[in-house]
FILOTI-399995 format. One record per residue (C-alpha): residue in three letters; x, y, z. Coordinates in Angstrom, 3 decimals. Layout:
residues N
ATOM  code         u         v         w
ATOM   Ala         X         Y         Z
...
end
This chain:
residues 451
ATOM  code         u         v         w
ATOM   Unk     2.667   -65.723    17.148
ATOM   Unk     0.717   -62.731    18.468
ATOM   Unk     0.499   -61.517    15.054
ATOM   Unk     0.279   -63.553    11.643
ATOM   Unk     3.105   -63.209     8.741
ATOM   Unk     0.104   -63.530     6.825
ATOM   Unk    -2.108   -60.868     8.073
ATOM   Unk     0.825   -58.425     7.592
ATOM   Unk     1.665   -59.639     4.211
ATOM   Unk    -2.549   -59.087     3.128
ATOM   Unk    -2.385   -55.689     4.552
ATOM   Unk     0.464   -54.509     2.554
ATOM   Unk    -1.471   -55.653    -0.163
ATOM   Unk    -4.475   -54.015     0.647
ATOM   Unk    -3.386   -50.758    -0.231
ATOM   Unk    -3.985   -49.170    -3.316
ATOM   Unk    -0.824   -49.291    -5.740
ATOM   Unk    -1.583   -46.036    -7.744
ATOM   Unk    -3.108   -42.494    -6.025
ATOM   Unk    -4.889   -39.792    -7.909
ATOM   Unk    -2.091   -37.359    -6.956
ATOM   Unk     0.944   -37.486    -4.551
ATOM   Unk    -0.372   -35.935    -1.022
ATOM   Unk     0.975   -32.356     0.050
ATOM   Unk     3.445   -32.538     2.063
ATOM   Unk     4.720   -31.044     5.354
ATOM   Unk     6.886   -28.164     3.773
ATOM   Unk     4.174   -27.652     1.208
ATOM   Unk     1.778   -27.175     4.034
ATOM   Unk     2.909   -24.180     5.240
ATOM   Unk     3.508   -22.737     1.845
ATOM   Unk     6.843   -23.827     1.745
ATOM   Unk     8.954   -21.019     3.068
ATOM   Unk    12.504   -20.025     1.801
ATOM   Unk    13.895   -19.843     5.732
ATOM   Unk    12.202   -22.681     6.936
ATOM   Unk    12.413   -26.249     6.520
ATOM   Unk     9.773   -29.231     8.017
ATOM   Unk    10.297   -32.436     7.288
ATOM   Unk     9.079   -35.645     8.592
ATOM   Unk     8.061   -39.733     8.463
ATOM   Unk     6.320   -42.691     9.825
ATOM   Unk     7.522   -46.145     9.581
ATOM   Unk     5.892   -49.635    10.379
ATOM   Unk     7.045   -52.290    10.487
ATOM   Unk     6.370   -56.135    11.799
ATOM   Unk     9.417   -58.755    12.680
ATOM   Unk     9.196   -62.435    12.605
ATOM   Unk    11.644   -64.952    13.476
ATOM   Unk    12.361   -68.401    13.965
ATOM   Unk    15.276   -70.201    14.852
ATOM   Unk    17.041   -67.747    16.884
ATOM   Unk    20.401   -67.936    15.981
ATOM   Unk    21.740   -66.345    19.290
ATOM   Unk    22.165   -67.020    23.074
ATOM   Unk    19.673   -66.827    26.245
ATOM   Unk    16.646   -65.665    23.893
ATOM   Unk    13.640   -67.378    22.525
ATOM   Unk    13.603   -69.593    19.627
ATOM   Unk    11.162   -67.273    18.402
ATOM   Unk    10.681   -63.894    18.346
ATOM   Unk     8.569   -60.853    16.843
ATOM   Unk     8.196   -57.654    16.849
ATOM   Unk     5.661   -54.632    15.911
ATOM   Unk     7.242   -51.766    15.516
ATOM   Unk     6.550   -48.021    15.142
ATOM   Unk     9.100   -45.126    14.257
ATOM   Unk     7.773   -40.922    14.087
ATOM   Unk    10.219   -38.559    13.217
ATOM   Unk     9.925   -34.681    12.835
ATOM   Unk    12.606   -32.637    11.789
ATOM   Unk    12.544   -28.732    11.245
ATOM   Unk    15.446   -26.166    10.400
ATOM   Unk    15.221   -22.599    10.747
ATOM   Unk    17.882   -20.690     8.114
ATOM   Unk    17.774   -17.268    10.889
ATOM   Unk    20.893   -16.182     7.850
ATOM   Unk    22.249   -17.073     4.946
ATOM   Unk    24.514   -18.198     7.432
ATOM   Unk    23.390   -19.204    10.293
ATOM   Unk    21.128   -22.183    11.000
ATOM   Unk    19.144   -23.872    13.697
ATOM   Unk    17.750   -27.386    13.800
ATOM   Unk    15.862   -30.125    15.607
ATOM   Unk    14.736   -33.184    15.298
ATOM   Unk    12.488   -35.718    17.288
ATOM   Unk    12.667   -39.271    16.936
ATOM   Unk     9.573   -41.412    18.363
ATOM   Unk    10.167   -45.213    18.254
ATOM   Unk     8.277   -48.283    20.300
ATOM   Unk     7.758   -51.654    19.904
ATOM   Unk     4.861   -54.033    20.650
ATOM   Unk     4.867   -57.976    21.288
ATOM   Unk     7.567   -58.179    23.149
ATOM   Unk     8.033   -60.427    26.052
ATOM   Unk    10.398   -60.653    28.746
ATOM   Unk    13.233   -61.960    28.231
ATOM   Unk    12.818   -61.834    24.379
ATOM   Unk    15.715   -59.335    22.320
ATOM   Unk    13.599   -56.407    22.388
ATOM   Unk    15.837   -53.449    24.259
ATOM   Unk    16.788   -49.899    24.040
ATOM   Unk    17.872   -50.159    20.385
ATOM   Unk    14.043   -50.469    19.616
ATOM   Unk    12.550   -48.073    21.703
ATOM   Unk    12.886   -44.461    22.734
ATOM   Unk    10.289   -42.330    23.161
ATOM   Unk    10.092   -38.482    22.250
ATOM   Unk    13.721   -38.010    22.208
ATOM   Unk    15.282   -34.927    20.460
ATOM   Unk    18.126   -37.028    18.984
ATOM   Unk    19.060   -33.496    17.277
ATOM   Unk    18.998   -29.943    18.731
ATOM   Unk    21.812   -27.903    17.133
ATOM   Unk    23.059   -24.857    16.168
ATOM   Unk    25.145   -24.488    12.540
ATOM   Unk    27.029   -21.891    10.441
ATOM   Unk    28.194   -22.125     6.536
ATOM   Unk    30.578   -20.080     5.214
ATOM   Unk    32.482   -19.398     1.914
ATOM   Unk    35.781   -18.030     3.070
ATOM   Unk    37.058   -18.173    -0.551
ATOM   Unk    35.627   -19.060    -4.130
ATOM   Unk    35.158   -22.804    -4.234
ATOM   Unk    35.904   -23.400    -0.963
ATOM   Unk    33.264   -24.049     2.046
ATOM   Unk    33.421   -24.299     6.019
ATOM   Unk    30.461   -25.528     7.977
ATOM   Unk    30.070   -25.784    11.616
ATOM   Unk    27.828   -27.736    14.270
ATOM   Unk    27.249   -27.905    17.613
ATOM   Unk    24.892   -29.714    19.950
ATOM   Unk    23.125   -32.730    19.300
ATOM   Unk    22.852   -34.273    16.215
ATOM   Unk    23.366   -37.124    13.432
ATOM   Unk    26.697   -38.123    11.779
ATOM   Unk    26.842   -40.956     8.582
ATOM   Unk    30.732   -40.445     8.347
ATOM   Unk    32.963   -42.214     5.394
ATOM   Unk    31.597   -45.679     4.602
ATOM   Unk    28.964   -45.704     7.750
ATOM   Unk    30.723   -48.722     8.662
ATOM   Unk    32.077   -46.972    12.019
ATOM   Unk    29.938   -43.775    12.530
ATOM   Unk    26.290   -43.955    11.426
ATOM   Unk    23.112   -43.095    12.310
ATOM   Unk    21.130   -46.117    12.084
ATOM   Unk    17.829   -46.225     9.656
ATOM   Unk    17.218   -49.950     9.424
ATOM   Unk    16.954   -50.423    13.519
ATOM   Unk    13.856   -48.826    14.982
ATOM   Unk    16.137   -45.988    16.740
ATOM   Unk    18.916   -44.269    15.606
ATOM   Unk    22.327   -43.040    16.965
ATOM   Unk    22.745   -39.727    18.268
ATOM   Unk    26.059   -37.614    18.913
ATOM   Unk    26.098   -34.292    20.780
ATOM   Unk    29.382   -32.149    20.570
ATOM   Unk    31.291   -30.427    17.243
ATOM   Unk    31.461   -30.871    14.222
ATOM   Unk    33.685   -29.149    11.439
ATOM   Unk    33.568   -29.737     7.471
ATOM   Unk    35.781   -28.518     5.162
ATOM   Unk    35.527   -28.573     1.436
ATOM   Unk    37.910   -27.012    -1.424
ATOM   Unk    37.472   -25.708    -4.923
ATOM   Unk    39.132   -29.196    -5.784
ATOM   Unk    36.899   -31.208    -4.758
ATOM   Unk    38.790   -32.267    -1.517
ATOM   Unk    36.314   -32.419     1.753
ATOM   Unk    37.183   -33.529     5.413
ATOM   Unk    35.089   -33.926     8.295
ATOM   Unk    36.428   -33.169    12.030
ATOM   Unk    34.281   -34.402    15.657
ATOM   Unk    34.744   -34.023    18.984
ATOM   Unk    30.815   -35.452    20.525
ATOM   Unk    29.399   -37.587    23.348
ATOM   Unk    27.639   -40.509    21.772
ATOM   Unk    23.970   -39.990    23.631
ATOM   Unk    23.365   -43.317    25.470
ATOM   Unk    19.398   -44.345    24.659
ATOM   Unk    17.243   -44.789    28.318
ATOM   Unk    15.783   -45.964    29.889
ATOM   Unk    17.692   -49.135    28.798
ATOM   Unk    16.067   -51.515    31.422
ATOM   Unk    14.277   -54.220    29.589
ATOM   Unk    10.646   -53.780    31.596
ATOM   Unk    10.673   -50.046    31.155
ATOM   Unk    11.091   -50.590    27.703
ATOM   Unk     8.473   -53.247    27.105
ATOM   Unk     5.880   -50.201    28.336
ATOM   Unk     7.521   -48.391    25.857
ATOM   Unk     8.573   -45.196    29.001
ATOM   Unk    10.370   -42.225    28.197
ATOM   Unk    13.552   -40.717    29.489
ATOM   Unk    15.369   -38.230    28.779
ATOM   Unk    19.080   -39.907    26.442
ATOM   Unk    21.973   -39.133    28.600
ATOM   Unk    25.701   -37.626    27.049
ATOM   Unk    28.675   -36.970    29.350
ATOM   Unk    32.311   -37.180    29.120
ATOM   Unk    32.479   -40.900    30.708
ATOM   Unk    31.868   -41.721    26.844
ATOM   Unk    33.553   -39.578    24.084
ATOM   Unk    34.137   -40.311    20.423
ATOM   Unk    36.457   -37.917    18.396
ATOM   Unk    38.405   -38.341    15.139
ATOM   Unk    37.638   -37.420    11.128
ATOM   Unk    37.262   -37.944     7.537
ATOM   Unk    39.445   -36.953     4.441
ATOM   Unk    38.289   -37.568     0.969
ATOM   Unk    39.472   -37.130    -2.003
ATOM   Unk    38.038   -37.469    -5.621
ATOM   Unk    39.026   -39.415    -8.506
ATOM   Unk    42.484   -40.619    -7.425
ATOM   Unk    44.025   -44.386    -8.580
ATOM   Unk    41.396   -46.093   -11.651
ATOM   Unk    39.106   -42.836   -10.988
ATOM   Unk    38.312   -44.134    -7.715
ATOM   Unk    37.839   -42.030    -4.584
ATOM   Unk    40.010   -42.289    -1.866
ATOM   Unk    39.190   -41.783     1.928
ATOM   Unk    41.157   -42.309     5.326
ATOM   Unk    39.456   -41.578     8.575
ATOM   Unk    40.720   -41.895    12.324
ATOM   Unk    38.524   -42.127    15.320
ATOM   Unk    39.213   -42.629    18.534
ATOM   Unk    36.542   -43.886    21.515
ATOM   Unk    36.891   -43.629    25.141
ATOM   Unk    34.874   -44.970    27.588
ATOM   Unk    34.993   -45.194    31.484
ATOM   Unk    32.509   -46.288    34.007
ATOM   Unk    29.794   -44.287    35.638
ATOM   Unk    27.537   -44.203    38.444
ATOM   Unk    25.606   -46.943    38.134
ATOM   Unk    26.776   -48.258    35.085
ATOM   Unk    29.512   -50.413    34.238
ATOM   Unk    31.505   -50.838    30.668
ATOM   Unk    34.062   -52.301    29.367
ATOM   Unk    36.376   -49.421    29.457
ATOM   Unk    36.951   -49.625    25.845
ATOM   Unk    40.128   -47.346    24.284
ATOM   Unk    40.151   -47.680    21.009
ATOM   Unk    41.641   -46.396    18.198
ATOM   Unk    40.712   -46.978    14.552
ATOM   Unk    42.339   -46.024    11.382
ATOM   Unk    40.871   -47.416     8.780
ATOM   Unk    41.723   -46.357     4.386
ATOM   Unk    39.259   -47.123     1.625
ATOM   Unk    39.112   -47.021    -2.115
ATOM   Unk    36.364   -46.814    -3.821
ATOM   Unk    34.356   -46.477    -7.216
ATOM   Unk    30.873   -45.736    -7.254
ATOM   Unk    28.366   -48.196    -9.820
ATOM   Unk    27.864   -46.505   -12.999
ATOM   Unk    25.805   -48.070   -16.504
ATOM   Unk    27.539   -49.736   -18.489
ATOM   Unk    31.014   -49.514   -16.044
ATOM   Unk    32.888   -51.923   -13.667
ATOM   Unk    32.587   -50.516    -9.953
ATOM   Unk    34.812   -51.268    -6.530
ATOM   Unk    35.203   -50.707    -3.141
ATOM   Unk    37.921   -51.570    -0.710
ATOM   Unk    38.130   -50.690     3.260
ATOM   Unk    40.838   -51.682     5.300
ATOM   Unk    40.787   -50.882     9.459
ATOM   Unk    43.875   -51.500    12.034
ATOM   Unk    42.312   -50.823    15.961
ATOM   Unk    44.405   -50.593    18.729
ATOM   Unk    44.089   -49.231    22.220
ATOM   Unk    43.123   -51.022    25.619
ATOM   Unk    40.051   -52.542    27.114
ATOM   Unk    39.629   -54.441    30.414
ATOM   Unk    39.360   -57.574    30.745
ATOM   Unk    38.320   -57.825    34.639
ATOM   Unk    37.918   -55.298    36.835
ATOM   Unk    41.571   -55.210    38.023
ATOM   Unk    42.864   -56.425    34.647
ATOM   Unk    43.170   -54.720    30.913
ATOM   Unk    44.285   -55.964    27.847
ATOM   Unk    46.287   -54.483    24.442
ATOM   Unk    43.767   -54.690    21.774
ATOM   Unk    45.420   -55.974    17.952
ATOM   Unk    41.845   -56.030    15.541
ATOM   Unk    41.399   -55.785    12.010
ATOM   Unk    38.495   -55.493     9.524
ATOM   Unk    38.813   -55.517     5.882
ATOM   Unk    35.363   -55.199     3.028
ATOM   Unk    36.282   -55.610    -0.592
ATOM   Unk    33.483   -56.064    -3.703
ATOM   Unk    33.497   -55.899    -6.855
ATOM   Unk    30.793   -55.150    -9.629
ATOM   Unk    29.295   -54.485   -12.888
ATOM   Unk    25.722   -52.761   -14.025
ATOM   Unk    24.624   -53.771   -17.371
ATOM   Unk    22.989   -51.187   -19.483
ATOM   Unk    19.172   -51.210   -20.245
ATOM   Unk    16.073   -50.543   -17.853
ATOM   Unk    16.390   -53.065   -15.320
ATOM   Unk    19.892   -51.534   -14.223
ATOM   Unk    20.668   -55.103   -13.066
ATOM   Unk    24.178   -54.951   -10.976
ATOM   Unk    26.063   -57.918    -9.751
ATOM   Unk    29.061   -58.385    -7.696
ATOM   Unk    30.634   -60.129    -5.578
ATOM   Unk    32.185   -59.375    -1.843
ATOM   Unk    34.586   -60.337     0.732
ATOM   Unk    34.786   -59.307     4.511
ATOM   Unk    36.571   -60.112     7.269
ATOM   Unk    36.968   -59.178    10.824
ATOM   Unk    39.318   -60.297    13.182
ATOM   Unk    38.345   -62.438    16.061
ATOM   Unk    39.921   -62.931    19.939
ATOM   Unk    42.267   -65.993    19.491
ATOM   Unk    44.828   -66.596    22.295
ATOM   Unk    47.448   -64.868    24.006
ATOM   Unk    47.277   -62.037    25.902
ATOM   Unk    45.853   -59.409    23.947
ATOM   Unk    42.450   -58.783    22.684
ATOM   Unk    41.616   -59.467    18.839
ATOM   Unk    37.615   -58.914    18.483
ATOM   Unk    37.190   -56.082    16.126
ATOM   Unk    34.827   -53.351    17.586
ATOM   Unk    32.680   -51.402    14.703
ATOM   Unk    31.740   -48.591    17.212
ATOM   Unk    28.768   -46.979    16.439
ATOM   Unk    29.076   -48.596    12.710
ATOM   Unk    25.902   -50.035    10.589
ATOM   Unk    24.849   -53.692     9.731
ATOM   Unk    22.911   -53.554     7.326
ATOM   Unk    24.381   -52.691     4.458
ATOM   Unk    26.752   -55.462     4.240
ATOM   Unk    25.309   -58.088     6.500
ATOM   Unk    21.921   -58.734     7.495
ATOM   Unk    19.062   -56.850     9.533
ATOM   Unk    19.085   -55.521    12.630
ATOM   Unk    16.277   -55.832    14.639
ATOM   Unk    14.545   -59.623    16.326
ATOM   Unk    17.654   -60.682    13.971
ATOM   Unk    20.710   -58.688    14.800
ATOM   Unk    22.897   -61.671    14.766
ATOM   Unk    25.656   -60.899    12.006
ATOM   Unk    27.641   -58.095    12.299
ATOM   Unk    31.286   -56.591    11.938
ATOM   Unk    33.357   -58.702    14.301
ATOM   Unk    34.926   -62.434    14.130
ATOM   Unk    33.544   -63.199    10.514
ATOM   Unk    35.085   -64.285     7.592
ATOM   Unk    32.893   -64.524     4.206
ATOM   Unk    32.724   -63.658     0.836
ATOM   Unk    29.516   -63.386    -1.107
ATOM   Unk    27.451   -62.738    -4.476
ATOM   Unk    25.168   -59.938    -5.131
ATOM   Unk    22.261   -59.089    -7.526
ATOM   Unk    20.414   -56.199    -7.297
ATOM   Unk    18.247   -54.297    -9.786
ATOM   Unk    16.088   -50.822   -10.217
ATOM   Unk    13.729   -51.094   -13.317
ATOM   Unk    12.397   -48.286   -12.315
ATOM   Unk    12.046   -45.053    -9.928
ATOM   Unk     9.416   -46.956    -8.180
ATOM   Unk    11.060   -50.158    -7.647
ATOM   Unk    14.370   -51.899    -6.498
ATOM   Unk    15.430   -55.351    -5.040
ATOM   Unk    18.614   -57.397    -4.246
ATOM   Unk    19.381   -60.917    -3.435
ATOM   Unk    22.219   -61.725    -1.717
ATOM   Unk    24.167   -65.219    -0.525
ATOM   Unk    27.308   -65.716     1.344
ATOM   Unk    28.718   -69.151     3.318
ATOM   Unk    30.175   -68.054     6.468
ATOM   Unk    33.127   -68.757     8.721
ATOM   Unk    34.631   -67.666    11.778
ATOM   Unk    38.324   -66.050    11.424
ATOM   Unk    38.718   -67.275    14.899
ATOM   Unk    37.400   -70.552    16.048
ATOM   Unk    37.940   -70.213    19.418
ATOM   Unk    35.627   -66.872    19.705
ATOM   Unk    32.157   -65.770    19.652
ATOM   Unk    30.610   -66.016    15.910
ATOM   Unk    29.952   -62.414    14.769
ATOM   Unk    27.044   -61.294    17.363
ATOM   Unk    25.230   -64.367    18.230
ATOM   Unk    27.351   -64.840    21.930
ATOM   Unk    27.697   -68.940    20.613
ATOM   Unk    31.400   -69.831    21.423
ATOM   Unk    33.350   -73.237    21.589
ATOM   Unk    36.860   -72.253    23.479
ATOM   Unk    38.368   -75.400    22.494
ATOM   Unk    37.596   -74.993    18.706
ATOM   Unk    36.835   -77.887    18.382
ATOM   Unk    33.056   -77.281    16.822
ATOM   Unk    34.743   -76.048    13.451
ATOM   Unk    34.704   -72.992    12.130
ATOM   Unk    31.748   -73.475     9.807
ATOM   Unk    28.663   -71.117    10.694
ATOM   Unk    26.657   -71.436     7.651
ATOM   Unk    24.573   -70.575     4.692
ATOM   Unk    23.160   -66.993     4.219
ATOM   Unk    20.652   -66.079     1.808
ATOM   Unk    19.098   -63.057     2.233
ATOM   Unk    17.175   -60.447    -0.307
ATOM   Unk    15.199   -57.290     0.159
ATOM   Unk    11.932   -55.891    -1.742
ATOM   Unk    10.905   -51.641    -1.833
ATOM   Unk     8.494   -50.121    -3.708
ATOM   Unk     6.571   -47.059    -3.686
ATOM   Unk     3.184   -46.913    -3.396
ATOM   Unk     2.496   -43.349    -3.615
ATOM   Unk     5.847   -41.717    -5.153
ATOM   Unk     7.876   -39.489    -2.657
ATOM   Unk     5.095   -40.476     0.059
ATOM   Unk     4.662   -44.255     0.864
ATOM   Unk     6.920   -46.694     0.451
ATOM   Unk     6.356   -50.668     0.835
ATOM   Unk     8.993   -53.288     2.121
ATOM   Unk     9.925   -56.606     2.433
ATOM   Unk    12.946   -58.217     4.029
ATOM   Unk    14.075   -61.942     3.883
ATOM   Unk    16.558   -63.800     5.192
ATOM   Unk    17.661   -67.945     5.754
ATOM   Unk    20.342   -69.252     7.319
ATOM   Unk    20.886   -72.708     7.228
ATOM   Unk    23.334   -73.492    10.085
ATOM   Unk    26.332   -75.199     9.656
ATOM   Unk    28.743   -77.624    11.731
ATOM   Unk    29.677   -74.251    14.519
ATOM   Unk    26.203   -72.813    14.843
ATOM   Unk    24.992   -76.891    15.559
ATOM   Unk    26.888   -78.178    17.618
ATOM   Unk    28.864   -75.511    20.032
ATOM   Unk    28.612   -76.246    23.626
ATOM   Unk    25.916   -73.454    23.661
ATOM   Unk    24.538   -73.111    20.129
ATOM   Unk    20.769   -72.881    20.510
ATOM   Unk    19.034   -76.578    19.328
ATOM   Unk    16.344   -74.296    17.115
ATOM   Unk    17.254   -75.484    13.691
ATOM   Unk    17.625   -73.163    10.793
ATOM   Unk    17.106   -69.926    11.023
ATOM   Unk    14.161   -67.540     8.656
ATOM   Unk    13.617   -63.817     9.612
ATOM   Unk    10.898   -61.965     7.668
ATOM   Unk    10.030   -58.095     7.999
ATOM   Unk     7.351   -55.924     6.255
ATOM   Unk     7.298   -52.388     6.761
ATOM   Unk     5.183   -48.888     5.042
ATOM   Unk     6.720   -45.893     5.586
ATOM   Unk     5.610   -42.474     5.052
ATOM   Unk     7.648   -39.490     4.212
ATOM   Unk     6.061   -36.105     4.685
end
């Protein structure tokens, strides 16, 4: 390794736990002006892993990795906004042929440029509006997110609409061009080289969000419908995806003291190709379900347990590999990043949850869950390892996984630590090309700095 675990882990340490007063920040700065808002960060953060869980990559890997963002927002009216924001990420310690791509770096990229309006057509009621480029974190985040654990994040540029009523009642309407992240060629990103992200109409996403407060058990209840196209370009090939996804959830947020749930269903349907002269009818499914309880006191310990599930490509003659589009990880799964191996598609796996905040400075969770494919004759979730005659089992493994954050400085640096193990099972062993690197351990320490 280029650079220790250890010598991360000791400078973490190294800096001092309490500060004579919280630094000014940006806004602050410029004496914090009623029309003008500044905002902005700096993250850190170093990757290690062994036993690379996933195809034609090293058994190890690592990764040093820097993310700048500044974001300001002009308020020209009280209705009438305009915004930007620049996103700076790169990575170091890379090496050919390692995982390191274009979801790790892009330099000096205005991932958000955009023009808004808010209105109040009637008491209780509110209309916003957006256009050009910018960040969506739709519904659950488990379709349309902007990323925060990966070192860059997803961009949109288009329309957006939001609605919301006296009642409580708010919807969400897009019509954008998911910005594609270049240069995406793996030696131009090594050197960490700019271009400029590229949006047309060979890639559109459209669709919204409904929700609705305190329906069945006091639960809030949400559908959403999105819809992706995609075609080839000049110079760049897809896989002609036409999706549809409609997708329902339930759900009650934790509370002291009070039993909490959430339940998401998805049906996708649609077309994608499966040669270049051939398509095939798409049939996926996804469904997350968990269940919890926070015990009163200080520690605000919460535990629960989860289920998910996402459908897999079994045979016939359609396609049945659930697609998350532009959907999250980390959240329910496990990191992004040198890891990246678990994600939204082929999976089946409940799990048990602990997490706790004893404080406004602290908060940690653990997290285990034995996993299985729901189709045995597919990929396992993201790691490419397939046996098409099932007969490796459907067994992947162990997962135990837990996560670390506290601030250093309140409301200006913020320490992490990530963890994960997976002990393999029967599938990830012995699959005709399941990588021979034994079990798996990721570790990630990061600072970041809020301004």
């Amino acid at each position: 390794m280029k650079l220790s675990l250890k010598f991360t882990l000791l400078a973490m340490a190294a800096v001092p736990t309490v500060a004579p007063a919280e630094p000014p920040r940006l806004q602050r700065a410029i004496g914090n002006p009623t029309d003008l808002t500044v905002t902005g960060s700096i993250r850190l953060r170093y990757e290690s892993l062994t036993g690379q869980p996933r195809i034609n990559l090293p058994p190890t890997d690592e990764q040093l990795a820097l993310r700048t963002t500044l974001a300001v927002e002009y308020k020209a009216t009280p209705h009438f906004r305009i915004g930007a924001e620049m996103y700076d990420s790169r990575a170091w310690l890379g090496e050919p042929g390692s995982s390191v791509n274009a979801n790790d770096v892009n330099t000096l990229e205005f991932v958000q440029a955009y023009v808004a309006g808010d209105f109040a057509p009637s008491k209780g009621t509110r209309v916003a509006f957006q256009a050009g480029r910018f960040a969506l974190n739709l519904g659950s985040r488990r379709f349309v997110a902007a990323d925060d654990y990966r070192n860059t994040t997803s961009g949109y540029t288009g329309l957006r609409a939001d609605l919301k009523t006296r009642e409580g009642t708010s919807a969400t309407l897009i019509y954008t061009l998911p910005q594609v992240r270049l240069p995406d060629d793996q030696g131009s990103v090594l050197r960490n080289r700019y271009g400029l992200d590229r949006e047309s109409f060979d890639l559109r996403l459209w669709g919204g969000v409904i929700w609705r407060p305190r329906t069945v058990f006091g639960a809030a209840a949400e559908a959403s419908y999105f819809r992706l196209q995609e075609r080839d370009a000049p110079g760049r090939l897809t896989r002609d995806r036409d999706l549809h996804t409609v997708a329902a959830r339930l759900i009650r947020e934790p509370a002291s003291g009070q039993p909490d749930f959430e339940i998401e269903g998805a049906w996708q349907f649609g077309q994608v190709s499966a040669s270049t002269q051939a398509t095939l009818d798409v049939g996926a499914w996804f469904l997350h379900a968990d269940a919890g309880y926070t015990f009163p006191g200080r520690t605000r310990l919460r535990l629960s347990v989860e289920y998910d599930r996402a459908s897999g490509d079994g045979p016939g003659g359609s396609y049945g590999r659930f697609d998350t589009l532009f959907g999250m990880r980390r959240a329910d799964f496990s990191p992004s990043g040198v890891l990246a191996a678990i994600g939204r598609t082929n999976i089946n796996s409940p799990g048990v949850r602990a997490e706790v905040a004893p404080g406004k400075r602290l908060d940690a969770f653990i997290s285990y869950r034995p996993m299985w494919l729901a189709e045995r004759t597919d990929a396992f979730a993201t790691t490419g390892v397939r046996d098409a005659t099932g007969r490796s089992g459907s067994f992947a493994g162990h997962q135990l996984e837990g996560r670390m954050r506290y601030w250093v400085v309140p409301g200006f640096l913020r320490g992490e630590v990530n963890a994960l193990w997976l002990a393999k099972g029967r599938f990830l062993k012995t699959a005709p090309n399941a990588p021979h690197t034994g079990n798996t351990s990721y570790v990630s320490t990061a600072l970041t700095a809020t301004f």
